[in-house]
C-alpha positions, 0 to 999 in steps of 0.5 A: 604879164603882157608887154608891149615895147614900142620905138619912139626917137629911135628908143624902146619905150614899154606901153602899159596894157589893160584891156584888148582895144588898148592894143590897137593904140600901138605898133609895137616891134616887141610883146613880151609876155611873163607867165601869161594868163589864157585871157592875155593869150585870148587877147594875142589871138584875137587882135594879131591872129598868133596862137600861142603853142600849148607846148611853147616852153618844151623841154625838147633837144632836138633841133627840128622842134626848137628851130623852126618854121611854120606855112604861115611864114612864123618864125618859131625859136625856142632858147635857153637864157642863164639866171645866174642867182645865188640860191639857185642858179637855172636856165629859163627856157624862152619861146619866140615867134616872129613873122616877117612876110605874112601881111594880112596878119598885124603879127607881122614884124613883131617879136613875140617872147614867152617864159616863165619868169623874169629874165635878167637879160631882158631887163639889161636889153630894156635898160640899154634900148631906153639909154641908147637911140638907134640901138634897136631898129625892128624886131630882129634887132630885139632878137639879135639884142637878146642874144647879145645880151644873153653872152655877155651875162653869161661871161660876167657869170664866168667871171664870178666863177674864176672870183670864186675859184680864187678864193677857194684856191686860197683856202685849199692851198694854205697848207691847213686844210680841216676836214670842216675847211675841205667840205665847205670849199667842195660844196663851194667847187660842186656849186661853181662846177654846176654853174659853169656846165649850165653855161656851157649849155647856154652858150651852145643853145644861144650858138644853135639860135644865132646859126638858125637865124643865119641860115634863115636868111632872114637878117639883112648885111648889118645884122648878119655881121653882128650875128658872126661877132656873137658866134665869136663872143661865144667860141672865146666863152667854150675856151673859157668854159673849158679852162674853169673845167681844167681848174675845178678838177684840179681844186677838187683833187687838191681838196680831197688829197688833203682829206686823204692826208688829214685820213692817214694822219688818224690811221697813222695814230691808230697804227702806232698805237697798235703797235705800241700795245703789241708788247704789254700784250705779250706780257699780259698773254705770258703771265695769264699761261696757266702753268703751275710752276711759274717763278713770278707767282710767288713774288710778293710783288709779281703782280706789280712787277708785270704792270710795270713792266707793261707800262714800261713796254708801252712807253719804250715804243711810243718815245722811238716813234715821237722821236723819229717824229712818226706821231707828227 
């Protein structure tokens, strides 16, 4: 999917795009392109001369392939941007190329994004360019917007985490913990903890982006200083991080000593029962010697003598240990 976003009274307006001599029509600050086709990317070569890497969307670490710049004055940015969805919370890996000085190209000054899939962050940063006149003034804008945006999302999904938290806080600290209660709230904690670490990382790509930018000198006073105030926004999200880190591990101890204890309470009965059968199996091993002058052979009532005194044997411990509240 190709899109094009222009300005028009200060606000982002998105052009529809059917065919490569429609392109020439706009100037626009932003093309976006969703999953693009090899005829849309024939389409960008052709009109604004921006090849589009075969390995845009790596999954490179390293610093020197995500930040970069090329010869030709292209500015290459690769980030990470956190879909925060119920089933299956991820992170998208976003490529961006900008050129700002090449002028014998028409790229120049237009933001270039590419990914995979829809990105919730771009549609609020569309949404909010539409609603707001002045709020974007050239494609760095769109850029620094992006990233905004993208810490913002990523501290109401921390939120919905500390939300989530509480809940199962509730739950593990009402003092009746099932065993079924404590794997539901664990595999509640394993999911929250997987999305808590998945914003740690964004946070620090979009940290790792935002100082690129810096240090390219490519933003002007304005934009610099909104730049610092996103690298701020993103040192409160590291503490935040940190605090939810502190409190899953504490709820996942919590849980699993109630498992601990609900263990024990079955290992205690299994323990009191042994104990309770250890005299009617004495008397069982006595009665069953084989020694030929035993008293108790010739009784007509041996045999139900024996039993009842094992029965009673069994019974004698079993009421001291209720009574002392052992089987509790």
């Amino acid at each position: 999917m190709l899109n094009i976003f222009t300005l028009a009274n200060g606000r982002l307006v998105q052009e529809e795009i059917e065919a490569l001599e429609e392109l020439s029509k706009f100037q626009p600050i932003w093309v976006d392109l969703e999953s693009p086709t090899l005829e849309e990317k024939r389409w960008i070569k052709q009109y604004y001369g921006l090849s589009i890497p075969e390995d845009a969307m790596d999954e490179d670490i390293e610093e020197s392939a995500r930040f970069y710049e090329e010869d030709n004055g292209e500015l290459h940015i690769r980030s990470d941007f956190l879909i925060d969805d119920a089933e299956n919370p991820r992170s998208v890996r976003v490529a961006f190329i900008l050129n700002q000085h090449n002028t014998e190209l028409r790229s120049r000054g237009v933001l270039f994004s590419i990914h995979d899939e829809d990105v919730p962050v771009f549609r609020l940063v569309r949404m909010r360019a539409r609603r707001a006149p002045g709020l974007i003034e050239d494609a760095k804008e769109v850029l620094l917007k992006l990233f905004d945006a993208d810490a913002e999302y990523s501290a109401d999904t921390l939120e919905n985490i500390y939300d989530e938290l509480e809940l199962a806080g509730k739950k593990v600290l009402s003092g009746n913990v099932s065993d079924e209660l404590a794997g539901e709230v664990l595999g509640l904690i394993a999911r929250q903890e997987d999305l808590n670490s998945r914003i740690r990382r964004n946070v620090m790509d979009t940290r790792r982006a935002v100082s690129f930018m810096m240090r390219s000198r490519m933003l002007n006073a304005e934009q610099f200083e909104e730049a610092r105030q996103i690298l701020r926004d993103i040192e409160s999200l590291d503490s935040h991080t940190a605090f939810l880190f502190d409190k899953i591990n504490f709820l996942m101890d919590a849980t699993v000593g109630f498992i601990n204890i609900n263990q024990n309470k079955t290992i205690k009965i299994f323990s009191v029962a042994s104990v309770a059968l250890l005299p009617p199996t004495l008397i069982a091993s006595v009665y069953g010697m084989n020694f030929k002058f035993m008293p108790e052979l010739e009784w007509s009532f041996g045999y139900e003598f024996a039993i009842g005194l094992m029965v009673a044997s069994a019974l004698v411990p079993m009421w001291y240990f209720r009574r002392r509240g052992w089987l509790k």
